[in-house]
N, C-alpha and C positions, 0 to 999 in steps of 0.2 A: 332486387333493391334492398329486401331486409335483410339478409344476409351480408352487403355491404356493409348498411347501416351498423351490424351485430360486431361486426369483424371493425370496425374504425372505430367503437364504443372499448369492443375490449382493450385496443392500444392506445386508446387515451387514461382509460384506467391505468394501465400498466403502468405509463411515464407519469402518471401521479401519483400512485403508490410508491415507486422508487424513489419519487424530488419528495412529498409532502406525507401519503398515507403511512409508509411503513414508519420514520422517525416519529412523527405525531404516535402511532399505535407503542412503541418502546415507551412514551412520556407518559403515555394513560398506564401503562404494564407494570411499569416504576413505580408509580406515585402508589398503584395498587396493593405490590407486592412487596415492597422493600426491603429487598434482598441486595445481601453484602457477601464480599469476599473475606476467609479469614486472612490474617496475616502475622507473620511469627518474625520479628525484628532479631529472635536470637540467631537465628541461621547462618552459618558461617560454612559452605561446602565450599569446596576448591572449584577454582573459577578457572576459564580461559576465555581472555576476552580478544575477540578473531575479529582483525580488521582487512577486508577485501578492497586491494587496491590495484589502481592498471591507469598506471601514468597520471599519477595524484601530484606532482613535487611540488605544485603550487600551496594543497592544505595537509600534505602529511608530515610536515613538522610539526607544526602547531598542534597537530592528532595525537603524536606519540606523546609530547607534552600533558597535551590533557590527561591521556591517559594513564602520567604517573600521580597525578592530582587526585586519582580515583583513592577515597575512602574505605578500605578493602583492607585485610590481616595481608601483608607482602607475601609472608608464607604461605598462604592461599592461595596467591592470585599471579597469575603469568599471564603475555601477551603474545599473538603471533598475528605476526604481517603473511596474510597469504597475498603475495605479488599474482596479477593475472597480466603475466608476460609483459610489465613493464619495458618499455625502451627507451624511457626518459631516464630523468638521477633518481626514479622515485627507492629503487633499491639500493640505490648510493647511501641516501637521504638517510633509510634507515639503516644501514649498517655501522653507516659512522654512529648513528645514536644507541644502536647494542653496546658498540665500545666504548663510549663514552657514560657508557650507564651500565657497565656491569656488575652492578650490586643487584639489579632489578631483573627477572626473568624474563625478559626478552629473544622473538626466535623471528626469522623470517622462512618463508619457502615460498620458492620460485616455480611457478607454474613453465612446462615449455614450452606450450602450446597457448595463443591466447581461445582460449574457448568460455568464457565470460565467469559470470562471477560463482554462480550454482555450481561449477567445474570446481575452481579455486576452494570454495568450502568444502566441497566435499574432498581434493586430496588432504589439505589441510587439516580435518576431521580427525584423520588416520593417525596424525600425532600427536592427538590430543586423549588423557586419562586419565582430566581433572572429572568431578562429578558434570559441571556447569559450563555451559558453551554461550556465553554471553557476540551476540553478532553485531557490528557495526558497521559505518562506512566509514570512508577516510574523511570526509566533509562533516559530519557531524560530530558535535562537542558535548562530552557527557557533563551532568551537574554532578558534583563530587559523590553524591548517595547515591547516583541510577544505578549503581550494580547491588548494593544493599538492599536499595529498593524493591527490586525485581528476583533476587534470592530469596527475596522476604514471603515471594505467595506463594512456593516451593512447599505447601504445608501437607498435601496428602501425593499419594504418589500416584493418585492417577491426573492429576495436573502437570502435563508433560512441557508447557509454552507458558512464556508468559513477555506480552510485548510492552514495553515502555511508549512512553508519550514523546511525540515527536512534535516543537513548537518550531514557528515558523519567524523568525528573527528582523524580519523586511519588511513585515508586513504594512508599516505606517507610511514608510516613505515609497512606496511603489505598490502602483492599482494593480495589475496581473497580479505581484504576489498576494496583496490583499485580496484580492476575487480568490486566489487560493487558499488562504488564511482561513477565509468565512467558509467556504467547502471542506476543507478540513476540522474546522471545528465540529460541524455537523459528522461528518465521519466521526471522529474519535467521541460525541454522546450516544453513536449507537451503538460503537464497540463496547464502551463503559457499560451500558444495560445489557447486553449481550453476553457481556463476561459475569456479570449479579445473575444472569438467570442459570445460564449453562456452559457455554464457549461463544468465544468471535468468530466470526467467519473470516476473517485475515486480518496477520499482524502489518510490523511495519519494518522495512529494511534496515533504517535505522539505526533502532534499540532493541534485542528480542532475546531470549533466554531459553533455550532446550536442555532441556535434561539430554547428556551425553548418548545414554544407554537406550533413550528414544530418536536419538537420530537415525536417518535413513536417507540413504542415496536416491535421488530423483530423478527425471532426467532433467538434463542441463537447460532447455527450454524453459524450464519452471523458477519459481524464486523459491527460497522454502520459507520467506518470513509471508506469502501467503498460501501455498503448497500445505505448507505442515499442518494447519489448525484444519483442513478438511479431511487429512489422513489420521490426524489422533481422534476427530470428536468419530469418525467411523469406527475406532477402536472403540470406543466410551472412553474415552480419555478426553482431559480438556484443555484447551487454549484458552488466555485469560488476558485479561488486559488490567495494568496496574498504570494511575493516571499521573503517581508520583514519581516513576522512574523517569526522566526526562533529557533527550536532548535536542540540541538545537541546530537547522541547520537553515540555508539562505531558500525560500522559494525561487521557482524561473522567475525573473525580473522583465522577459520580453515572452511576447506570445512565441514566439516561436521556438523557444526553450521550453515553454514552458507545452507546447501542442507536440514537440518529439520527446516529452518524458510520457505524457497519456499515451503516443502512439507504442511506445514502449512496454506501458503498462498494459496494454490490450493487445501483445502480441502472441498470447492466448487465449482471447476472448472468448472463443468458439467452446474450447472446451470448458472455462468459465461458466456459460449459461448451465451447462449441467455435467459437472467432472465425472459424478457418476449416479446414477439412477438412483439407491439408494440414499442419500441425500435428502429423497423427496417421501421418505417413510417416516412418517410424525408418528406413527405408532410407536415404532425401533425408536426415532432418532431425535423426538419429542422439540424441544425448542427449536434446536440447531435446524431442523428442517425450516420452522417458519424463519429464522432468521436469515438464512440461506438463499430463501428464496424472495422473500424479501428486499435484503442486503446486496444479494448477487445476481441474480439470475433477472430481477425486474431490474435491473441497473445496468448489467449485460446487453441486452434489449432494445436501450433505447433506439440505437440507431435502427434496429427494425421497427420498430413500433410509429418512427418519428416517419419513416420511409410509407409506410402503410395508411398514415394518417392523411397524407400529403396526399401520396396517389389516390388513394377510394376518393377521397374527398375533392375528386375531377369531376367523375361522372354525377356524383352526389348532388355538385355543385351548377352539373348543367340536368339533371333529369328532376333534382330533387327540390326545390324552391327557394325562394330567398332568404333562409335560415343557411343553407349550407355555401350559397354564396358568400356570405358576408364570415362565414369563418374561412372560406378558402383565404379571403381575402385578409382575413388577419393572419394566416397563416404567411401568404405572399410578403408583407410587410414585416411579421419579425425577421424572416431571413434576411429579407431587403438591410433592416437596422443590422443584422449582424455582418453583411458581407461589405456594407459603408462603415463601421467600425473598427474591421478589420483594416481595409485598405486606408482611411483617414486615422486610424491609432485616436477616436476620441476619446476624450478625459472625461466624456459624459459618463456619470455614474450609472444610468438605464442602461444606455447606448453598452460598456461595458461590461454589466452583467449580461445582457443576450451576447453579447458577441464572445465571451468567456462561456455563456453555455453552450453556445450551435461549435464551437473549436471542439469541446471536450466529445461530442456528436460525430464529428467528422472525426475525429483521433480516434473514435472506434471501428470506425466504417476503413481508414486507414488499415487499423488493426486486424480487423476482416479479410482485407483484401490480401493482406500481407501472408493471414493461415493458409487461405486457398490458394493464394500462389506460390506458396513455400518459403516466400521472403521472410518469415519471421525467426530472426536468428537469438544464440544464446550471449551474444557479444551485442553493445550496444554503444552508440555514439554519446557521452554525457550533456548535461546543458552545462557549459560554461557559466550561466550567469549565477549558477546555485556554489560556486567554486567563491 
């Protein structure tokens, strides 16, 4: 029975260090140590700004657009559409706008195989011999300075990444992206301290900046805007996060767009909790370890930890006395609220925040099930509502 007890104590910590102790512990770290990134506005390296698309023709007009808006020396700065085997107009789309814009350096290539987007960057990579590999999506709209911005922390050379701020544009008139909104703002103040002390533990798809010469072929299962910042800080190089480079794109607007992007995003999870041993060497790898394990690894977890709490806390619940009953019992009822939320879609703002937490739960347990059975692919279905 103590043993139970030990083992259902440690994963409740767990899933409170990852929702409240770790941010809280960054807020006291900060206020302690205040620590800045430099930053050097004269920088002007040759850019290639790589936008990954695969049947975008709904927002890759408007993309290419923006992207001659971008406040950048022309001379400098070229664009290439890497298509991930497109078979809508989306390669139409842009070809007509190379021709109709050949003043500007403009290039597309055609993936032949759709093998997702990690695929697509990396042949694309191959024609690229600017210094600066600036990454975006089709769906995201840069602010005319994010590429200045994000050139700008390029100040020593062992800072190989640096991710831009990704804002969420939906957030007032719809609850899902709101519940998303308010969780990403929490993300992006730990990546901010995280980057003051040493590295992020992952960028963002996005906006994100690699030094050309630090790029490295992955495999295609991986993203590299959160892959890269664990393969450079293992080098002693750093990934950084700069909060001014910004762009904007739509959150999912329905749960169910918005539960197939986390299942998405946890279609690595496994290896996630611990990509690789060393990681967990604060001696060698000083911050980045607590932050790591912090940020990732107690985050990675919950769905074991949430699974562990539930079941010990059966027997707990009938050997152990009426303390352990009456949290069984609050346990029983937040699912309850989240699985009534779910199927009645309430506008309750409780009711929505549990049923937005226990989704992002089950998107990992999804994500889980998906490694062990092989279902986790490098190609993925989008959410329409973020389109």
């Amino acid at each position: 029975m103590l043993a139970l007890k030990f083992i259902w104590l440690i994963s409740i910590l767990v899933i409170f260090w990852a929702m409240v102790g770790y941010p809280v512990s960054l807020i006291v770290l900060n206020k302690i140590f205040r620590k800045d990134n430099k930053k050097d506005d004269t920088l002007e390296p040759t850019v290639t700004i790589m936008v990954v698309a695969h049947d975008e023709e709904r927002v890759i007009a408007e993309k290419l657009q923006n992207l001659l808006d971008i406040d950048y020396p022309t001379e400098k700065l070229e664009f290439l559409i890497a298509s991930d085997f497109s078979t809508d107009k989306t390669n139409e789309i842009v070809e007509e706008f190379i021709a109709t814009h050949s003043e500007r350096r403009i290039r597309i290539h055609k993936s032949i195989n759709h093998y997702g987007k990690t695929n697509a960057q990396d042949e694309a990579q191959k024609l690229c011999d600017t210094e600066i590999l600036v990454m975006t999506d089709a769906n995201a709209i840069f602010e005319s300075s994010a590429v200045r911005e994000l050139v700008s922390y390029f100040t020593d050379q062992d800072i190989a990444y640096v991710s831009g701020q990704l804002r969420y544009i939906n957030t007032e008139e719809n609850q899902t992206a709101n519940l998303e909104g308010f969780y990403w703002k929490l993300d992006l103040m730990c990546r901010s301290i995280e980057s003051k002390f040493q590295t992020i533990t992952a960028g963002n798809g996005a906006i994100y900046a690699v030094r050309n010469s630090n790029y490295e072929k992955i495999p295609s299962i991986e993203c590299h805007d959160s892959y890269f910042p664990i393969v450079y800080a293992l080098k002693k190089k750093r990934a950084i996060y700069n909060p001014n480079a910004i762009a904007y794109e739509k959150a999912g607007e329905v749960n169910e767009d918005e539960f197939k992007r986390k299942v998405r995003m946890n279609r690595t999870i496994l290896r996630g909790i611990c990509p690789d041993i060393r990681v967990f060497n604060v001696l060698e790898y000083r911050w980045f370890s607590y932050f790591y394990f912090g940020h990732r690894t107690c985050r990675y977890s919950l769905w074991f930890m949430h699974l562990l709490v539930f079941i010990i806390n059966i027997p707990l619940s009938i050997w152990g006395g009426w303390l352990w009953k009456i949290i069984f019992g609050f346990q029983l009822i937040f699912y309850a609220i989240a699985t009534l939320g779910w199927i009645t879609r309430s506008s309750n703002k409780f009711v929505k925040i549990v049923t937005y937490y226990c989704m992002t739960v089950i998107a990992q347990w999804k994500g889980v099930i998906n490694c062990v059975t092989g279902k986790s692919k490098p190609v993925w279905e989008k959410a329409e509502s973020t389109r």
